[in-house]
N, C-alpha and C positions, 0 to 999 in steps of 0.2 A: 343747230339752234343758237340763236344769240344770247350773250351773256344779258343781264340786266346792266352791269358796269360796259359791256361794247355798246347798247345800244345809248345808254347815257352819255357815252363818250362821243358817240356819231352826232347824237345832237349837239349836245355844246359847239361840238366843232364845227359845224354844217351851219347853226343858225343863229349861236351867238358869238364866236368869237371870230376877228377879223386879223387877227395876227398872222404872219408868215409864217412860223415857228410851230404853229398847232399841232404839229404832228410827230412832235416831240410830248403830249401833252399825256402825263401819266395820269396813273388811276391814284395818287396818294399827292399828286401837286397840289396846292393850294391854288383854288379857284378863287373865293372871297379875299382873301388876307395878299395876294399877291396882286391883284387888281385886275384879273382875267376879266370877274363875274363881276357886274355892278348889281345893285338892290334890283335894277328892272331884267337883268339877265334870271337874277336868283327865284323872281313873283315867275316869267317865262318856263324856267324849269322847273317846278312846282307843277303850274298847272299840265308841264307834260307831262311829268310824272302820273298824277292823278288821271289823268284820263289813258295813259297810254300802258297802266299799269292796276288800274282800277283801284285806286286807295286812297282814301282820305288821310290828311295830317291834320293831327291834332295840335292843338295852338303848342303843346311844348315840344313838337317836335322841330318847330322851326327858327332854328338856333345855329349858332355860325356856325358851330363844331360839325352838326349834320348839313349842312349845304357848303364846306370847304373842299370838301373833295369828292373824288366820283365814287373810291371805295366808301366814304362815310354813306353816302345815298344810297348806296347799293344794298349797304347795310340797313337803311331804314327803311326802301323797299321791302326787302324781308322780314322784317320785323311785322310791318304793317300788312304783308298779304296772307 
């Protein structure tokens, strides 16, 4: 069974980032702050989240600190389910 942080990982890399290097891309690198994820990558992984994960975010959870990296999400996946 997959991790929630593997399955978050497959996507970014699969359908937003276009880099060569992605597969170097850890679970604690900064997504937001180092310019992987732009604001329309970050709306993208939200709504996968939510559907792919069945959980709603509430307005404060969407905050750079929870969308910079894949263990922050993973973290707020479980949080929220």
């Amino acid at each position: 069974m997959e991790t929630v942080t593997t399955k978050l990982r497959d996507f970014v890399v699969e359908e937003l980032l276009y880099a060569s290097d992605v597969d170097e891309l850890g679970v604690d690198d900064e997504l937001l702050g180092s310019g992987l994820l732009d604001s329309m990558g970050a709306a993208q992984l939200m709504v996968y989240i939510e559907e792919n994960f069945a959980i709603q975010f509430e307005p404060q959870d969407l905050t750079f600190d929870n969308f910079n990296s894949l263990s922050a999400l993973a973290a707020l996946v479980a949080i929220r389910s």
